[in-house]
C-alpha positions in Angstrom: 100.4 -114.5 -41.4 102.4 -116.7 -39.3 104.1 -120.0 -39.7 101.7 -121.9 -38.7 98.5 -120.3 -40.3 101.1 -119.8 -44.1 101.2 -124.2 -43.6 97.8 -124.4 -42.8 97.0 -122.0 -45.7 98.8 -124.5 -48.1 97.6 -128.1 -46.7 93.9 -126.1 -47.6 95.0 -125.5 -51.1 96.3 -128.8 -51.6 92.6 -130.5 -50.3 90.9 -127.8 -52.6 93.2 -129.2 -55.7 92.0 -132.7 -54.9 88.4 -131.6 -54.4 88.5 -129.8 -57.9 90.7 -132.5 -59.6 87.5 -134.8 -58.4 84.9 -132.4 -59.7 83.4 -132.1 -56.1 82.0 -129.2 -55.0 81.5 -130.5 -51.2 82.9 -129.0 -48.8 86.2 -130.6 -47.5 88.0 -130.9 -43.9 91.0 -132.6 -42.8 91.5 -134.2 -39.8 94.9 -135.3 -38.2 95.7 -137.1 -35.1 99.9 -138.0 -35.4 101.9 -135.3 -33.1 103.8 -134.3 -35.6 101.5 -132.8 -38.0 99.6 -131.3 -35.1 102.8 -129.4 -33.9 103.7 -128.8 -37.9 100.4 -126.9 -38.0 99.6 -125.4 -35.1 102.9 -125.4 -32.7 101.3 -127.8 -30.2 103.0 -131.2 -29.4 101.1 -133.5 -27.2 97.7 -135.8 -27.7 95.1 -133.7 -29.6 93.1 -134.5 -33.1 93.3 -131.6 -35.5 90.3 -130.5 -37.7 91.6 -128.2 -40.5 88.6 -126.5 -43.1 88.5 -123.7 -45.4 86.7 -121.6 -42.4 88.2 -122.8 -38.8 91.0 -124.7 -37.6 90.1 -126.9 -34.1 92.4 -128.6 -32.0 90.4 -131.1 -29.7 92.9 -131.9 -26.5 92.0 -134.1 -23.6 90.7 -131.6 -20.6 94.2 -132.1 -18.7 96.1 -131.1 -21.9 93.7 -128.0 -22.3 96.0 -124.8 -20.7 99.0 -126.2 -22.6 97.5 -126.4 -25.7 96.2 -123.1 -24.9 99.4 -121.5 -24.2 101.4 -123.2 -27.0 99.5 -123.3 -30.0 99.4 -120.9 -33.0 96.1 -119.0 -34.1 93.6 -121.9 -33.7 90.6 -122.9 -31.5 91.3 -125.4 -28.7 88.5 -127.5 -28.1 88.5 -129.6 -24.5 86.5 -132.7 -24.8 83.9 -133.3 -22.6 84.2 -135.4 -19.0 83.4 -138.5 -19.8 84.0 -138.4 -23.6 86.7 -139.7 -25.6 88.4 -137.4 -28.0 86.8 -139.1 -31.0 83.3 -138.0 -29.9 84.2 -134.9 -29.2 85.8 -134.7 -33.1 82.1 -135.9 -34.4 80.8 -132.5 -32.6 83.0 -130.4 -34.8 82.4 -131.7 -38.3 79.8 -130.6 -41.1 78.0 -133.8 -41.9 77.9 -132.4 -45.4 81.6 -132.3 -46.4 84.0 -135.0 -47.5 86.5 -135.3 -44.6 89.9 -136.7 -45.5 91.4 -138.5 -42.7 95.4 -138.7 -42.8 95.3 -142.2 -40.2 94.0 -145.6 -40.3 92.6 -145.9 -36.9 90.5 -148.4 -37.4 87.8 -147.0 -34.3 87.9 -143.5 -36.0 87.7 -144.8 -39.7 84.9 -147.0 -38.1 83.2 -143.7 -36.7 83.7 -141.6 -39.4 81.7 -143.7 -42.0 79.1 -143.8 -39.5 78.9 -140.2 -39.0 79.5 -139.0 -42.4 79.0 -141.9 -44.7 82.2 -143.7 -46.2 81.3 -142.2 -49.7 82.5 -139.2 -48.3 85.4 -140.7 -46.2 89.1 -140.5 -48.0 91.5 -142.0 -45.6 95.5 -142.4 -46.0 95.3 -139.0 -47.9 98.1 -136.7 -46.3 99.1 -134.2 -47.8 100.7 -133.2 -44.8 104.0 -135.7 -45.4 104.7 -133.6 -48.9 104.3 -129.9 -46.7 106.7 -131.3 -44.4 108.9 -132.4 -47.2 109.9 -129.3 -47.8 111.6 -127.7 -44.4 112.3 -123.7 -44.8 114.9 -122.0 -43.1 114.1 -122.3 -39.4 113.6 -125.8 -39.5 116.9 -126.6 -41.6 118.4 -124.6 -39.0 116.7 -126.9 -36.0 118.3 -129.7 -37.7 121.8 -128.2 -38.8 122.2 -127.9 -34.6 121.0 -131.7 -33.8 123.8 -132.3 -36.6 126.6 -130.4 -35.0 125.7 -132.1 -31.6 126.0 -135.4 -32.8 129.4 -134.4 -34.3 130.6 -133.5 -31.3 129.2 -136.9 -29.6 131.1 -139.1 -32.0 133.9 -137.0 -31.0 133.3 -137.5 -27.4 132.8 -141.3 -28.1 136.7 -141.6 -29.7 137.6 -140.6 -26.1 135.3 -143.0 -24.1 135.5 -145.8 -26.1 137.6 -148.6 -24.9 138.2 -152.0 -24.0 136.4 -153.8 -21.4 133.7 -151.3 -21.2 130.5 -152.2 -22.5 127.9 -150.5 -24.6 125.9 -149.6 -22.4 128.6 -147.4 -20.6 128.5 -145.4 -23.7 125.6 -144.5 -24.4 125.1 -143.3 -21.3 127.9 -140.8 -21.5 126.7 -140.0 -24.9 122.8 -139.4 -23.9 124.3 -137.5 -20.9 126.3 -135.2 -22.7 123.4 -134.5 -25.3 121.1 -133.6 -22.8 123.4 -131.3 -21.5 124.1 -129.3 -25.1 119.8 -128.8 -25.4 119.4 -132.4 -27.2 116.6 -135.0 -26.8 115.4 -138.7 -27.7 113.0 -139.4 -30.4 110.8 -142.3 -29.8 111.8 -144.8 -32.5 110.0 -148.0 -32.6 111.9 -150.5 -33.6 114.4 -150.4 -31.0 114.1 -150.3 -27.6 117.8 -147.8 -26.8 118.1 -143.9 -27.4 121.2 -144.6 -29.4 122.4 -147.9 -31.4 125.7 -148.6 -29.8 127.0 -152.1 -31.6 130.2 -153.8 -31.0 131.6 -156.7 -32.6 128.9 -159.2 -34.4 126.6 -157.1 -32.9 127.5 -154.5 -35.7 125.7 -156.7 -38.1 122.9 -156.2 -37.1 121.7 -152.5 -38.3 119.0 -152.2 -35.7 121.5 -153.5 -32.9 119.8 -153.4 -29.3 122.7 -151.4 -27.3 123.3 -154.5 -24.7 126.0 -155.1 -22.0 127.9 -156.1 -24.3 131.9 -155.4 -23.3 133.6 -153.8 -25.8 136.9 -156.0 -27.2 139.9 -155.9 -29.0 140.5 -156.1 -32.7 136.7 -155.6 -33.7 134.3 -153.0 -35.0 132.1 -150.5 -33.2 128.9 -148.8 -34.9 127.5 -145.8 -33.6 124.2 -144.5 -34.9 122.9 -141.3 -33.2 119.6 -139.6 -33.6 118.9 -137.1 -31.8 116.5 -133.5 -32.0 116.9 -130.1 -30.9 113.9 -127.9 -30.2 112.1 -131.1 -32.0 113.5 -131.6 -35.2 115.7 -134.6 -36.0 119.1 -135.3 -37.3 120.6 -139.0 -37.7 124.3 -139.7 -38.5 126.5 -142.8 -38.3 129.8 -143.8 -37.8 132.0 -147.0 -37.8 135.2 -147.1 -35.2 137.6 -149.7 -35.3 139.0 -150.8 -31.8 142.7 -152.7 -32.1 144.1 -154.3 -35.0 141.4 -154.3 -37.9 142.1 -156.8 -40.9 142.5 -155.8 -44.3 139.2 -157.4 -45.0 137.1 -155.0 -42.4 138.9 -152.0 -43.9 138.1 -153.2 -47.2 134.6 -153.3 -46.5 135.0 -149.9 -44.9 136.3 -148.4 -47.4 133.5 -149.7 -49.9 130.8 -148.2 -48.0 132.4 -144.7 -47.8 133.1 -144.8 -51.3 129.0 -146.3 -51.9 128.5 -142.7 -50.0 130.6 -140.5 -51.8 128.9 -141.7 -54.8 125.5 -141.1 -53.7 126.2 -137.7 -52.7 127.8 -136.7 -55.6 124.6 -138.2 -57.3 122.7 -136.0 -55.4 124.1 -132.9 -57.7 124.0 -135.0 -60.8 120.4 -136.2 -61.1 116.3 -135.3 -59.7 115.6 -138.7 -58.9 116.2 -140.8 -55.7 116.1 -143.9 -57.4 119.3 -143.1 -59.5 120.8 -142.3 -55.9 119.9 -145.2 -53.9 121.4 -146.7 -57.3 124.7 -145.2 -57.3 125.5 -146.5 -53.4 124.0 -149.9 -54.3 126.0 -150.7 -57.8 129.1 -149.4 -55.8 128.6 -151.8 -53.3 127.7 -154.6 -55.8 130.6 -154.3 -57.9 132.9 -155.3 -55.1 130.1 -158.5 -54.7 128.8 -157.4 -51.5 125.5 -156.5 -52.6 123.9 -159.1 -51.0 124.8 -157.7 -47.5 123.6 -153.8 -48.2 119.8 -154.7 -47.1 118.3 -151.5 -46.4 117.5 -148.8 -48.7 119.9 -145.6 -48.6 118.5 -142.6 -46.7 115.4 -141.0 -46.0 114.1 -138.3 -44.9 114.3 -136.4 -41.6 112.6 -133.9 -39.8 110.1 -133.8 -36.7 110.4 -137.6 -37.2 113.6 -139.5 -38.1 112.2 -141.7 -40.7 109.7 -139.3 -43.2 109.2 -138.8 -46.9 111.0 -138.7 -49.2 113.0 -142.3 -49.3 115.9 -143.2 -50.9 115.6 -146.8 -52.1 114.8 -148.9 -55.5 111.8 -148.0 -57.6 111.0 -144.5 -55.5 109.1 -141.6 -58.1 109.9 -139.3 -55.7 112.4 -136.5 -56.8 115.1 -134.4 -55.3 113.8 -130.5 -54.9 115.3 -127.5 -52.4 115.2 -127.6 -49.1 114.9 -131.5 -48.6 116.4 -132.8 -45.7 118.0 -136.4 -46.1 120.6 -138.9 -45.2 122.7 -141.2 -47.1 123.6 -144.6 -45.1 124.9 -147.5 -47.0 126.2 -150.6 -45.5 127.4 -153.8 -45.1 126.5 -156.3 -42.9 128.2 -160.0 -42.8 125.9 -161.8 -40.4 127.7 -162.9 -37.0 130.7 -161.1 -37.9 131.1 -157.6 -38.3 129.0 -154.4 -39.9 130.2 -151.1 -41.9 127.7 -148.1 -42.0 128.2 -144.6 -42.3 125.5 -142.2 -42.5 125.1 -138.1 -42.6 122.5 -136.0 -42.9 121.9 -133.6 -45.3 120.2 -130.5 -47.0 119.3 -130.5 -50.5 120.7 -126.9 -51.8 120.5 -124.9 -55.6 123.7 -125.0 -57.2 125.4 -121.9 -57.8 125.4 -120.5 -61.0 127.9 -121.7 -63.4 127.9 -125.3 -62.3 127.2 -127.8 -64.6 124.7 -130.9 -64.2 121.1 -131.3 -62.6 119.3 -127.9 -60.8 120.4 -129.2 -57.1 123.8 -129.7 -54.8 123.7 -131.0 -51.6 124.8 -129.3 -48.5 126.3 -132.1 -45.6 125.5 -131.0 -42.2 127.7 -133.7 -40.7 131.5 -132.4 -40.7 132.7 -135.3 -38.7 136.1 -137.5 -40.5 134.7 -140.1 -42.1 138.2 -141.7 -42.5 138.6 -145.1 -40.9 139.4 -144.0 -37.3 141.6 -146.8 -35.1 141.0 -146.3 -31.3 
């Protein structure tokens, strides 16, 4: 049994728990239509809607997608749709009108469809228990991501030699994209900004989703650099804060708050099973020095074939720590107009060796780059 069919094999489980949990004896089929749980499962990356039951596994693919799909995917049946047919009708073709169909989106047409086609009695939609699979990466994927994470280290340590006054960010991250490319590296998609990389200079670094601008980099202020990146489609996401010129005791003050609020939460990491306790420990260390007010994000989450995926670190989360998660850990401050502090790694959740005391779990950081306050 392969990778793909051993993932598959579990997701089926998981929808057979629920169906027994529920006292239902229908039978059940998934269907998923994000990219990255239709590569998770079946290796194929691209436009497609996945049907997954106890007895077949069908991957629908537009007609001009059909030889790829062919050609990449693992142990399931591709399905073309029809000329003149959207890929929705061509799901309706595939399904048993007497199961329950849980549907892991909330396309509205689809959801719409569904009801029609199977009756909404038997529709359970925003059930995936795909996100909880991919929680858990095993030793391929946490290999996929330990290279992202090495290139990036060596792209902040390309960016200590670019940066420099009078060039702006732009310039940059160019360089920076360029040289990732050229170690095997590519661009998630991220929606909420428009830029590969956030390159942030100045007051611009207080804004944590910066847009990279023309911006030209100047004396005496801060730089943030926040890098995701993926190698052979798995993410990794670090972040680190350069000072340019003569920093004031205040903005290494504030730096050195936030990599104290990190060390904290990644020593939490090995002391406790609960995000919540982490996000705490960066938070409290940032609020005792009565800058909580400007830490307004929550403090990691978690990485994979997408750069923001369960679990999260942030108030309030049930979620707990177990092996094999991959995470980061980003505090920072951000005084509005003036300057921002963030610094971010990613990391690997580990078993602690025998003979160590505290909680079951240690964290492994697969970010090596100095996190001391570098002065350029």
């Amino acid at each position: 049994m392969n990778q793909f069919q051993n993932r598959r094999k579990k997701l089926i489980d998981l929808m057979n728990t629920r169906r027994e949990n529920q006292k239902n004896t229908t039978n059940v089929a998934m269907v998923l239509d994000k990219p990255e749980d239709i590569f998770y499962l079946t290796g194929f990356w691209g436009e497609g809607i996945l049907v997954i039951s106890e007895t077949f596994s069908k991957l629908i693919v537009p007609k001009l997608e059909y030889s790829r799909a062919l050609r990449t995917s693992k142990d399931c049946d591709i399905v073309s749709s029809e000329r003149g047919k959207s890929l929705t009708d061509s799901l309706f073709n595939q399904l048993n009108v007497k199961s329950v169909v849980y549907y892991s989106n909330s396309n509205y047409h689809i959801v719409k469809e569904l009801g029609k086609k199977i009756g909404k009695k038997d529709l359970v939609v925003d059930y995936n228990p795909v996100e909880k699979l991919r929680e858990i990466k095993d030793a391929q994927e946490i290999d996929k991501i330990r290279k992202a994470s090495k290139i990036i280290d060596k792209l902040f340590e390309v960016a200590t030699n670019e940066i420099r006054v009078n060039r702006t960010e732009e310039e940059i991250q160019a360089i920076l994209v360029y040289e990732a490319m050229k170690m095997g590296a590519k661009f998630p998609f991220y929606e909420f900004t428009s830029n590969p990389l956030i390159i942030a200079s100045g007051s611009q670094s207080s804004f944590p989703h910066a847009e990279t601008s023309r911006r030209i980099i100047r004396k005496d202020e801060f730089i943030v650099i926040d890098i995701t990146l993926s190698y052979d489609h798995y993410v990794s996401d670090a972040t680190r804060t350069f000072g340019i010129g003569r920093i004031s005791n205040k903005m290494k003050s504030v730096y050195e708050i936030v990599k104290t609020s990190q060390e904290n939460g990644i020593r939490r990491l090995s002391e406790t099973d609960n995000f919540a306790l982490v996000d705490a420990s960066c938070r409290d260390t940032i609020q005792k020095e009565g800058y909580g007010e400007y830490f307004i994000h929550s403090t990691g989450h978690g990485i994979g074939l997408e750069v923001h995926e369960s679990p999260w670190i942030r108030p309030k989360i049930t979620s707990h720590i177990q092996e094999n998660m991959t995470i980061t850990i980003e505090p920072g401050i951000y005084l509005e107009n003036k300057f921002g502090v963030r610094i971010e790694d990613s990391l690997c959740i580990t078993k602690k060796k025998k003979g160590q005391i505290g909680q079951h779990f240690d964290s492994l950081n697969l970010n090596s780059f100095d996190k001391e306050l570098i002065i350029l």
